[in-house]
VOTI-69031 format. One record per residue (C-alpha): chain; residue number from 1; residue in three letters; z negated, x, y. Coordinates in steps of 0.2 Angstrom, whole numbers, padded with zeros to 4 digits. Last residue first. Layout:
<sites>
SITE voza lumpa lumlum    zz    xx    yy
SITE    A   NUM    ALA     Z     X     Y
...
</sites>
This chain:
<sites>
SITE voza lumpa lumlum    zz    xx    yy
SITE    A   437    UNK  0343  0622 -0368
SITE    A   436    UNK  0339  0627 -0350
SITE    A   435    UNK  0323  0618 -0346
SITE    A   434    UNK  0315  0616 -0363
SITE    A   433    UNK  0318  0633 -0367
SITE    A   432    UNK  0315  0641 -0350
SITE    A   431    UNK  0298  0633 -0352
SITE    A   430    UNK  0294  0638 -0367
SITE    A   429    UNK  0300  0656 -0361
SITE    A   428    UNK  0287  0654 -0347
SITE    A   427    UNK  0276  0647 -0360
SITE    A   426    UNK  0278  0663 -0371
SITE    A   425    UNK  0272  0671 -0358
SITE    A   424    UNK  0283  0679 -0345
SITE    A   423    UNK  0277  0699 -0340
SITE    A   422    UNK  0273  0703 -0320
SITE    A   421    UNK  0266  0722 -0316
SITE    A   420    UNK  0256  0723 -0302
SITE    A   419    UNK  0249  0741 -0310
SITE    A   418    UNK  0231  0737 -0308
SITE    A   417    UNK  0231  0718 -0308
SITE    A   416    UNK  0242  0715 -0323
SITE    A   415    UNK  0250  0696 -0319
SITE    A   414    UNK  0253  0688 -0334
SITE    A   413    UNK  0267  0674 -0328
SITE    A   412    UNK  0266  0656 -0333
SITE    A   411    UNK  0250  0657 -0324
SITE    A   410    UNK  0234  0649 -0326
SITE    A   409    UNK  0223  0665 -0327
SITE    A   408    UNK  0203  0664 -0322
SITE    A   407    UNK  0197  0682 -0320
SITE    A   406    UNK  0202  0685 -0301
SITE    A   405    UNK  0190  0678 -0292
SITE    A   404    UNK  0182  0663 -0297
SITE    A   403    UNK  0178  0660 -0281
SITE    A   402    UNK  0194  0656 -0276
SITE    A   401    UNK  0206  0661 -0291
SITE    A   400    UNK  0215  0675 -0287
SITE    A   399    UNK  0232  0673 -0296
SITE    A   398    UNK  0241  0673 -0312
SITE    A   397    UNK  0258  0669 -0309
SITE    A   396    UNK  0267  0652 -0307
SITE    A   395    UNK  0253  0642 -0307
SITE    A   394    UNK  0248  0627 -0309
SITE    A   393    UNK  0266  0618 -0319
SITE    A   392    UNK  0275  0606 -0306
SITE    A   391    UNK  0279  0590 -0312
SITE    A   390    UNK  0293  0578 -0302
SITE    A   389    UNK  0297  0561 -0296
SITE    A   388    UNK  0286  0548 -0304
SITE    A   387    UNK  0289  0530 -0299
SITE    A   386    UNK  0275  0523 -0311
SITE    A   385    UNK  0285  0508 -0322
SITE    A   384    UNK  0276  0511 -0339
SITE    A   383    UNK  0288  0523 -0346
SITE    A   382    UNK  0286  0534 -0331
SITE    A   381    UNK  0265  0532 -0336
SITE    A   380    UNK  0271  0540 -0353
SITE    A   379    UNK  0284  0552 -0347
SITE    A   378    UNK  0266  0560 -0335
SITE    A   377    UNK  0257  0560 -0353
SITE    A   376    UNK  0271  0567 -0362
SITE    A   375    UNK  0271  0581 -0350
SITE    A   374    UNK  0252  0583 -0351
SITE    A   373    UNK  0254  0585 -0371
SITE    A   372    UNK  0267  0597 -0369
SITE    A   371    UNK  0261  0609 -0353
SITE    A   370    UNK  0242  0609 -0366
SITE    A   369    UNK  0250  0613 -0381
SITE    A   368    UNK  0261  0628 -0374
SITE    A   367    UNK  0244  0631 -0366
SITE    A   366    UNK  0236  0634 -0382
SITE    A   365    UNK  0251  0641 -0391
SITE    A   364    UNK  0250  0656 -0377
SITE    A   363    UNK  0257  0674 -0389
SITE    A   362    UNK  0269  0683 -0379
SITE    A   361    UNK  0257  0687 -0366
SITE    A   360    UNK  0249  0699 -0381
SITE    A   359    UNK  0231  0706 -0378
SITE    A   358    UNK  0226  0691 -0371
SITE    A   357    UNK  0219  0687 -0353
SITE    A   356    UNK  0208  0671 -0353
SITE    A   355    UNK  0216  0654 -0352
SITE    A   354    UNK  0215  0642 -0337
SITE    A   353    UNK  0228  0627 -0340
SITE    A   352    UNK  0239  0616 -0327
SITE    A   351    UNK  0242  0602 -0320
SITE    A   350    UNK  0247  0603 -0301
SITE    A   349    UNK  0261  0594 -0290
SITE    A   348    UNK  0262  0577 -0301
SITE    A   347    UNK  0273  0571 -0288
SITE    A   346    UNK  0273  0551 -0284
SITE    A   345    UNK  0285  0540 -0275
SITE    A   344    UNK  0275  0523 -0268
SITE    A   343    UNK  0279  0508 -0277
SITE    A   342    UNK  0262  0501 -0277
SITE    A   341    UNK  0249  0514 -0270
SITE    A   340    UNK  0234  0510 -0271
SITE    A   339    UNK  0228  0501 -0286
SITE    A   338    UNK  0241  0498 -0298
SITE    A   337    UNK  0253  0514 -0296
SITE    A   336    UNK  0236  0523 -0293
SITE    A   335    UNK  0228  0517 -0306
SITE    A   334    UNK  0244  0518 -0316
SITE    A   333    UNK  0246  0538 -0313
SITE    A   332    UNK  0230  0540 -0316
SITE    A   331    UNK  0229  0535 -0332
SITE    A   330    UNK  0244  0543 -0338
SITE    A   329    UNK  0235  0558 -0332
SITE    A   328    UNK  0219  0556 -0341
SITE    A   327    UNK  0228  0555 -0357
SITE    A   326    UNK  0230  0575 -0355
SITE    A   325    UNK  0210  0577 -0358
SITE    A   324    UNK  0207  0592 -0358
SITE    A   323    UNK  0187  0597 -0352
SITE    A   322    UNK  0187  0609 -0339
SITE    A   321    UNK  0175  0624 -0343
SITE    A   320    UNK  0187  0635 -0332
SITE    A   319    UNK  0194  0646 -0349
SITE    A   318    UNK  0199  0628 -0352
SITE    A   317    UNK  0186  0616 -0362
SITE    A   316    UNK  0190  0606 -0380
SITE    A   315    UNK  0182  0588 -0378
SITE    A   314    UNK  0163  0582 -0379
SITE    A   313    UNK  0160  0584 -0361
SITE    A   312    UNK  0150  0595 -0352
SITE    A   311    UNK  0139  0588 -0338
SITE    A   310    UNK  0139  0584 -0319
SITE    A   309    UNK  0124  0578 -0310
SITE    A   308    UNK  0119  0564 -0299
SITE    A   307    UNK  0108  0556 -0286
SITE    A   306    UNK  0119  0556 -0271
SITE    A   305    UNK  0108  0556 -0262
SITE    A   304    UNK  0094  0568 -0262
SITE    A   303    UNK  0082  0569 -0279
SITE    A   302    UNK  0083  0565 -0298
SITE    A   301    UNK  0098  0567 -0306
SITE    A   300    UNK  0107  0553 -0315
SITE    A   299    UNK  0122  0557 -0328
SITE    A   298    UNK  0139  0562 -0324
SITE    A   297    UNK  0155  0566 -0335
SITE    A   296    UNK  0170  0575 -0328
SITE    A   295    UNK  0188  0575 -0335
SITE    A   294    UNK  0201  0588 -0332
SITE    A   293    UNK  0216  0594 -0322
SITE    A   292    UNK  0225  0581 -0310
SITE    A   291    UNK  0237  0584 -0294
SITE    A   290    UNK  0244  0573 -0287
SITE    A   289    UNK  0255  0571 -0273
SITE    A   288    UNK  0260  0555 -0263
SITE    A   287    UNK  0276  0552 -0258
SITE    A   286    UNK  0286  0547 -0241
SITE    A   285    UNK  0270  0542 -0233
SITE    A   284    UNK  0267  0528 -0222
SITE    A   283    UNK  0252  0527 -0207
SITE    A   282    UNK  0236  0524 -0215
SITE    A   281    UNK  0227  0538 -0205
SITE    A   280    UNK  0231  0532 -0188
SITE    A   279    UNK  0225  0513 -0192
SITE    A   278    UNK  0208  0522 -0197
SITE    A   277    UNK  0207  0534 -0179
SITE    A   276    UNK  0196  0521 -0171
SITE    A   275    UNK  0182  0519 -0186
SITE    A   274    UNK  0178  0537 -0184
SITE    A   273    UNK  0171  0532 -0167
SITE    A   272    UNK  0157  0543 -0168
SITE    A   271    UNK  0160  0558 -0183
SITE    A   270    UNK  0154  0552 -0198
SITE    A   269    UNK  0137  0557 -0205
SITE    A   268    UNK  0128  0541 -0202
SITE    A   267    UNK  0143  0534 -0211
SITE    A   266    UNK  0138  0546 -0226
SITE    A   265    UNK  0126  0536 -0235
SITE    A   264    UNK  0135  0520 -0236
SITE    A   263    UNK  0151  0525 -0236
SITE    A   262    UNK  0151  0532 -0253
SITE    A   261    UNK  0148  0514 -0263
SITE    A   260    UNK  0159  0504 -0247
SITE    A   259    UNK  0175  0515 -0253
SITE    A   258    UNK  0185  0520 -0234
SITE    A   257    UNK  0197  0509 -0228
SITE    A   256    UNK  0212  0502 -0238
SITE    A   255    UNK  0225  0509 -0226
SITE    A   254    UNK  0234  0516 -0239
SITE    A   253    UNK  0229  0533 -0233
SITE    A   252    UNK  0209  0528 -0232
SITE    A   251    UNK  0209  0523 -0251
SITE    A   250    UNK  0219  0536 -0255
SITE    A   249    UNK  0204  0548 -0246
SITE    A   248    UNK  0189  0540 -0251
SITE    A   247    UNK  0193  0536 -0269
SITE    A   246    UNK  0194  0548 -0281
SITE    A   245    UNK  0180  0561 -0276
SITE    A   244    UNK  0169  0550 -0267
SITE    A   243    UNK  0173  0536 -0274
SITE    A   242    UNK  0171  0542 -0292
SITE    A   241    UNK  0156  0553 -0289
SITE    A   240    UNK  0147  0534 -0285
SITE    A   239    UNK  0153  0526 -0300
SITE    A   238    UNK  0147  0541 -0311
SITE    A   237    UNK  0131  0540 -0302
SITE    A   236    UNK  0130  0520 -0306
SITE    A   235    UNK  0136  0523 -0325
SITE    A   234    UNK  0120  0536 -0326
SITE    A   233    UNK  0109  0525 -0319
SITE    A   232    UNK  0113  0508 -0333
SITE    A   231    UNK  0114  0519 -0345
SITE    A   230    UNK  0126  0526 -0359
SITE    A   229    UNK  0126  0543 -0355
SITE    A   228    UNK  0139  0558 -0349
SITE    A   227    UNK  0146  0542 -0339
SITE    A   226    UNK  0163  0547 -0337
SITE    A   225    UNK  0171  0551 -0321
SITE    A   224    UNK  0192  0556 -0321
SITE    A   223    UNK  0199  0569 -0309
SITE    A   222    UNK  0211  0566 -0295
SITE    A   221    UNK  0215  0578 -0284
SITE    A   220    UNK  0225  0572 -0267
SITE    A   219    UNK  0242  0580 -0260
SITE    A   218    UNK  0249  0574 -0244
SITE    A   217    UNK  0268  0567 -0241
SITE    A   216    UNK  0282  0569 -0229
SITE    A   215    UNK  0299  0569 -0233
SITE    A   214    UNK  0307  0569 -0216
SITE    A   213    UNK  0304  0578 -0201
SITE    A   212    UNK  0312  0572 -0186
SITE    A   211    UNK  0301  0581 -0171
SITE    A   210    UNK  0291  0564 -0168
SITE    A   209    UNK  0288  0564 -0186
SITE    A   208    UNK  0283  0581 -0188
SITE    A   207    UNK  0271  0578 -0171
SITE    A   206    UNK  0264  0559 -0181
SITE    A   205    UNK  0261  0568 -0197
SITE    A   204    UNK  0252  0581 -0189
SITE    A   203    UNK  0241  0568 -0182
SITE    A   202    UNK  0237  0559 -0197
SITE    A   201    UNK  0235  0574 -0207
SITE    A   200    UNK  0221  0581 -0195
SITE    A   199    UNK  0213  0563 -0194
SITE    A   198    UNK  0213  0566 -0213
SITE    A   197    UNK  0205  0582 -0214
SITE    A   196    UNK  0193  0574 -0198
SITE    A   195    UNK  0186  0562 -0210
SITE    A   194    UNK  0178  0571 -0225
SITE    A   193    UNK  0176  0587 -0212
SITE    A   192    UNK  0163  0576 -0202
SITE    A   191    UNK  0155  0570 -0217
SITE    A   190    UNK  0152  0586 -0227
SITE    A   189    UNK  0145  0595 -0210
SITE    A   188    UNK  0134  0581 -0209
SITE    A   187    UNK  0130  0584 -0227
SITE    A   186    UNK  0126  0602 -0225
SITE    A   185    UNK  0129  0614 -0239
SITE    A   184    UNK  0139  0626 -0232
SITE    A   183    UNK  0152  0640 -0239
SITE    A   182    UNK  0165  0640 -0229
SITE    A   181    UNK  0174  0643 -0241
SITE    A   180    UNK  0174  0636 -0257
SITE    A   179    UNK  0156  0633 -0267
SITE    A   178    UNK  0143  0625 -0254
SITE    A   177    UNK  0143  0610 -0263
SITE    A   176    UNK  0143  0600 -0246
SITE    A   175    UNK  0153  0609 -0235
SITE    A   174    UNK  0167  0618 -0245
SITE    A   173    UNK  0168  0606 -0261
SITE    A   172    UNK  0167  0589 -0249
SITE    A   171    UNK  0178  0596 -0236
SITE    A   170    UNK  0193  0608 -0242
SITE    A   169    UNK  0190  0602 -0258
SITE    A   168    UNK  0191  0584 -0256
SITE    A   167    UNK  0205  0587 -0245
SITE    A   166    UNK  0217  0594 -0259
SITE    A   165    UNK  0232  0601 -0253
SITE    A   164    UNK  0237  0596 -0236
SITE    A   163    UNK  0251  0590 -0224
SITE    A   162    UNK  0267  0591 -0241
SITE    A   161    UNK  0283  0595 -0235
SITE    A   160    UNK  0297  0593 -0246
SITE    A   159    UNK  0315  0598 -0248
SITE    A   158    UNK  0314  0612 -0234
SITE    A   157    UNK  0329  0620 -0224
SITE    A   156    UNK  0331  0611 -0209
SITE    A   155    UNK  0312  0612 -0209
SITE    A   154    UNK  0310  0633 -0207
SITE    A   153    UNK  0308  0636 -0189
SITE    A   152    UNK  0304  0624 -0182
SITE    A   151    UNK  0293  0615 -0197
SITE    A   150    UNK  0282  0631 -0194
SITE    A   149    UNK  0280  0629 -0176
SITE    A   148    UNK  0276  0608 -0175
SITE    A   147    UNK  0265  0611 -0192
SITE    A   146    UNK  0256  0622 -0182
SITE    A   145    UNK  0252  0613 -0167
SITE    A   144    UNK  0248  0597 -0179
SITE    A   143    UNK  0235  0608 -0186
SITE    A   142    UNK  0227  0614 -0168
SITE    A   141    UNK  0227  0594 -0164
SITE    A   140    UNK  0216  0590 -0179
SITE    A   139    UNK  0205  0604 -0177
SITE    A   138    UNK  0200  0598 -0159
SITE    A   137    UNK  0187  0586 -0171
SITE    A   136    UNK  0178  0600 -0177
SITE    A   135    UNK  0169  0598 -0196
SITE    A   134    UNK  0185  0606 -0198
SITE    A   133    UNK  0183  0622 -0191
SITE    A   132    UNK  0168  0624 -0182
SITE    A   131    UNK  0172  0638 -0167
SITE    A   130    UNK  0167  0650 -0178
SITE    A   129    UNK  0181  0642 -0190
SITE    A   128    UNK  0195  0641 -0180
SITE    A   127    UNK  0195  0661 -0175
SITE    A   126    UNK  0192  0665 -0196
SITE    A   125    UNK  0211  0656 -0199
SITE    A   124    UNK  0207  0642 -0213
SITE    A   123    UNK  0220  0647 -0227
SITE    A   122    UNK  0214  0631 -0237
SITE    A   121    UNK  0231  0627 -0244
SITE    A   120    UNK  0239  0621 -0228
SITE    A   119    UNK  0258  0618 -0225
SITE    A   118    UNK  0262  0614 -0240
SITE    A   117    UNK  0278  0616 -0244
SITE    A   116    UNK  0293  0611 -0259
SITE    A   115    UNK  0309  0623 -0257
SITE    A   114    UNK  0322  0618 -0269
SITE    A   113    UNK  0328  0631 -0279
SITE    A   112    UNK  0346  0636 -0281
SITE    A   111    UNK  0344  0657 -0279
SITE    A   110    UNK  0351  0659 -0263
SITE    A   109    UNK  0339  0643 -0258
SITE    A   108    UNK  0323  0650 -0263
SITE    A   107    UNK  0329  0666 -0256
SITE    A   106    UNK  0332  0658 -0240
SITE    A   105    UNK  0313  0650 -0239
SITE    A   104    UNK  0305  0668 -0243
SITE    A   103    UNK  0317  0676 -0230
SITE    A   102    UNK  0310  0663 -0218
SITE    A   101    UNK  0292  0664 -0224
SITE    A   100    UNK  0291  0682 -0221
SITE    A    99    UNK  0299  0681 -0203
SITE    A    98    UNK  0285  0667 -0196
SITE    A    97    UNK  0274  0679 -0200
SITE    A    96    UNK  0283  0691 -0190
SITE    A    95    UNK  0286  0682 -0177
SITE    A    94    UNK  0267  0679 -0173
SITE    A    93    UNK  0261  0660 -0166
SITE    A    92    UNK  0248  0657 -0155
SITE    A    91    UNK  0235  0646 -0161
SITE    A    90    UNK  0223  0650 -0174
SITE    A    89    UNK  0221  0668 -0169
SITE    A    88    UNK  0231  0677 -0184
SITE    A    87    UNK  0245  0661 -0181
SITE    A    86    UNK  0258  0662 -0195
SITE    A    85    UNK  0248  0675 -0204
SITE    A    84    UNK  0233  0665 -0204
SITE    A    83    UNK  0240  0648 -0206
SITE    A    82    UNK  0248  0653 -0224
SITE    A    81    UNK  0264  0644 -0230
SITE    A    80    UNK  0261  0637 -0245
SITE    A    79    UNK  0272  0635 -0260
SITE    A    78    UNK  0279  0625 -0272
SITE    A    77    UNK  0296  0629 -0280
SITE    A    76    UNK  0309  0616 -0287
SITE    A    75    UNK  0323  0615 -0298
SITE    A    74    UNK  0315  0628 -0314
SITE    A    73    UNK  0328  0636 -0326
SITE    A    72    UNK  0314  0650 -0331
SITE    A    71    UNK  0326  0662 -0324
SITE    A    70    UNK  0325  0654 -0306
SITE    A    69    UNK  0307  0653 -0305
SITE    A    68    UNK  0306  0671 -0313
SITE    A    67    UNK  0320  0677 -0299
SITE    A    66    UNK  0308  0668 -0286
SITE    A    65    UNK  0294  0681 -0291
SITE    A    64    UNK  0304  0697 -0292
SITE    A    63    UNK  0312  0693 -0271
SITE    A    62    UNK  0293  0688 -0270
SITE    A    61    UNK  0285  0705 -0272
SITE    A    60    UNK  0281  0713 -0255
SITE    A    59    UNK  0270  0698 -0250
SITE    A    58    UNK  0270  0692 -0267
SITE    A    57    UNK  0256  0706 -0269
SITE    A    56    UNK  0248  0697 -0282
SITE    A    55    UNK  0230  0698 -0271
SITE    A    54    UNK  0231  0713 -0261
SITE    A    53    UNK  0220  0705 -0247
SITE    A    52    UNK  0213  0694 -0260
SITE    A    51    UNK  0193  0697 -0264
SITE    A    50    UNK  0184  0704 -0277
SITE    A    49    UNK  0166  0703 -0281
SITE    A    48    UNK  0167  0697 -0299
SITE    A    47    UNK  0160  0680 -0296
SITE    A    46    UNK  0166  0677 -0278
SITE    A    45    UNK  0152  0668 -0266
SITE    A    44    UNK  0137  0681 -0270
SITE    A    43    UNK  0139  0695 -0256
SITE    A    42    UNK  0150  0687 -0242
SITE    A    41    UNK  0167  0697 -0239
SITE    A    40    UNK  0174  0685 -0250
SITE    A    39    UNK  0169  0670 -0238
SITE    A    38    UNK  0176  0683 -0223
SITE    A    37    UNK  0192  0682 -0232
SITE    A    36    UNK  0192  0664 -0234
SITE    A    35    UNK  0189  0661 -0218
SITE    A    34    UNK  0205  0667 -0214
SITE    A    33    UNK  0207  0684 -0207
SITE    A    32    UNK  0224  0687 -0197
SITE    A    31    UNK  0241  0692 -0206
SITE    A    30    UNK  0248  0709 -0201
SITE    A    29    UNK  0260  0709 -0214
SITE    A    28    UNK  0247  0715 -0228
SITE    A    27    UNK  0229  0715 -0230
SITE    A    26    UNK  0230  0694 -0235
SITE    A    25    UNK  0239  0697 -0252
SITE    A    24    UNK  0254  0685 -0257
SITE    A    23    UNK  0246  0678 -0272
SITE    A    22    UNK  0232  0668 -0270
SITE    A    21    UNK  0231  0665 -0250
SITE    A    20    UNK  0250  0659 -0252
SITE    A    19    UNK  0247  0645 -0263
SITE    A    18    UNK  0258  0643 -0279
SITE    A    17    UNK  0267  0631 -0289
SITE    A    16    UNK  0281  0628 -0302
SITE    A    15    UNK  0294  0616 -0304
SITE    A    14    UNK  0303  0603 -0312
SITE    A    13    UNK  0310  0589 -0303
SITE    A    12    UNK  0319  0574 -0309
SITE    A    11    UNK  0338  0571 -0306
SITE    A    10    UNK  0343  0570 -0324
SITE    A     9    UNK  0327  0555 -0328
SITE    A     8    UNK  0317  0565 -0342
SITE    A     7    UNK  0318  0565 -0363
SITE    A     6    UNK  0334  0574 -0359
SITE    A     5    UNK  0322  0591 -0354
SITE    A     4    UNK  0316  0589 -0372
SITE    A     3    UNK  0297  0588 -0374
SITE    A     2    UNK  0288  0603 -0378
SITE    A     1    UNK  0279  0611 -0391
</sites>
């Protein structure tokens, strides 16, 4: 069950999120190929072999998707423009990508929802990346361009602006695991993209800045690490994931440098001078976003740095094999509050659960559960002075889950992929209860 809507400050935000590669349908609106398409395109790197160019079809369906935002009582939508459609080459701008997202951002307003964007969620265009993407350094300056011609046209209407979502995954997941696109395993490539996602932020902040923009933030993932055994190795790989995956960028955007147990091994990977572009990168945020699923427990593995391995925990798992641990939150929330960011404003901007398609939408106790016990968690951290802002629920639809394809479902809306036909589950209308009375 869920908490009462009076249980939360009246001006705090509830909202629901999506990406635009997941749900609007790359095929459509003469959008140009991200490297995400081309990823897809790439025998083995999607698990059932599908791919997003129809994805949800938002593209023609967002007047039907905003009217669910706004029947389920929500204040707030997150979205993502996409960088492909806006700029098919990378750098010129086309008007009628532009066009979507400004009938997209007045019918948020028409229907009362703030507009919260992100202005990249991974959406790569395929002419940057063959010339290196963001393991090159001009990829700093090409975002800030396109930041500079999407806030012009839609920021007088925008709540939020987030810079990027998730930097760990757009370099450490992408070019060192090999799992998100562009698919490499190559830690100089790792270590070059770890640092130029955030000299790309830094600079965009900077041009929005210069051009007026206000609420500006940047969205991070954080995940708790757990020793999977009680050892003296398998605590020092759990420490290591943990500033690389939770440290290394908060760390560098509060101006605290990067964490001395990663830097080690991947300075020699950095780009030369990265040390120049630190003050850059810890210039103020309006907010901080965070977005916080599971748990992961590591043990020792023999071989390359960084010598570890991630297994199962003891804890119920999502459709995704993430453990649930809703506790985790409230504890990130304080570690950042305590450790990074003081009084910084912060969004929980994605939590949400992967279930398998059921017969019956109208039957989801397991994620009504899950929304519940994780909104208790964020109140919990409120209650404990963290300036908490907002909660968006991952994701408003069902969507084409990166390399999981499209058989991981998080919406709040069953999406069937055949027909496009969208049905509410029971915690949409949980939702709507909570939210509306």
């Amino acid at each position: 069950m869920l908490p009462s809507r009076r249980d939360f400050p009246k001006d705090f935000v509830f909202g629901a999120a999506t990406s635009a590669f997941q749900i609007e349908g790359s095929g459509f609106g003469a959008a140009g190929p991200s490297h995400w398409d081309t990823f897809a395109a790439t025998p083995g790197t999607i698990a059932d072999h599908s791919d997003a160019r129809r994805a949800c079809d938002h593209y023609h369906r967002w007047p039907e998707d905003l009217d669910l935002v706004q029947q389920a009582g929500f204040d707030a939508y997150r979205f993502s423009t996409s960088w492909a459609r806006i700029m098919p080459d990378g750098r010129n701008a086309a008007a009628r990508g532009l066009d979507f997202y400004d009938r997209l951002v007045d019918g948020m307003l028409e229907r009362g929802l703030k507009p919260f964007l992100t202005f990249y969620h991974w959406d790569l265009p395929a002419a940057l990346a063959t010339r290196g993407g963001w393991q090159n350094r001009d990829i700093a300056a090409h975002f800030a361009d396109y930041c500079r011609v999407v806030h012009a046209r839609l920021g007088d209407r925008i709540a939020s602006a987030a810079t990027l979502n998730e930097p760990w995954c757009i370099a450490w997941l992408s070019h060192f695991l090999g799992q998100h696109a562009p698919g490499l395993r190559d830690i100089r490539a790792a270590g070059h993209a770890m640092h130029n996602t955030l000299l790309a932020h830094a600079t965009a902040l900077a041009a929005l800045r210069a051009e007026g923009a206000e609420n500006l933030g940047i969205v991070l993932n954080f995940e708790t690490a757990a020793p999977a055994e009680d050892s003296p190795d398998s605590r020092a790989a759990t420490e290591l994931q943990d500033a690389i995956y939770n440290q290394w960028f908060i760390r560098a955007l509060m101006g605290q440098g990067y964490p001395e147990a990663a830097l080690r091994a991947l300075e020699p990977h950095l780009p030369t001078g990265w040390q120049q572009d630190m003050a850059a990168i810890a210039a103020p945020l309006d907010w901080l976003g965070v977005n916080y699923y599971t748990r992961a427990h590591y043990r020792h593995a023999p071989g390359p740095w960084p010598h570890a391995e991630a297994r199962p925990g003891p804890l119920p798992k999502t459709q995704m094999g993430w453990e649930i641990r809703p506790e985790g939150l409230t504890e990130f929330l304080l570690r950042l509050k305590n450790d990074h960011c003081g009084d910084l404003p912060l969004y929980v901007t994605e939590n949400g659960m992967a279930l398998a398609a059921g017969d019956d939408p109208s039957r989801d106790p397991d994620r009504i559960a899950f929304i519940g016990d994780h909104l208790r968690a964020a109140k919990a951290a409120m209650d404990r002075g963290v300036d908490l802002r907002g909660f968006f629920y991952w994701s408003l639809l069902d969507n084409f889950e990166w390399a999981f394809g499209h058989g991981p479902r998080f919406g709040l809306v069953h999406v069937d992929y055949a027909t496009m036909r969208r049905v509410p589950k029971a915690s949409w209308h949980a939702f709507r209860r909570m939210l509306r009375g």
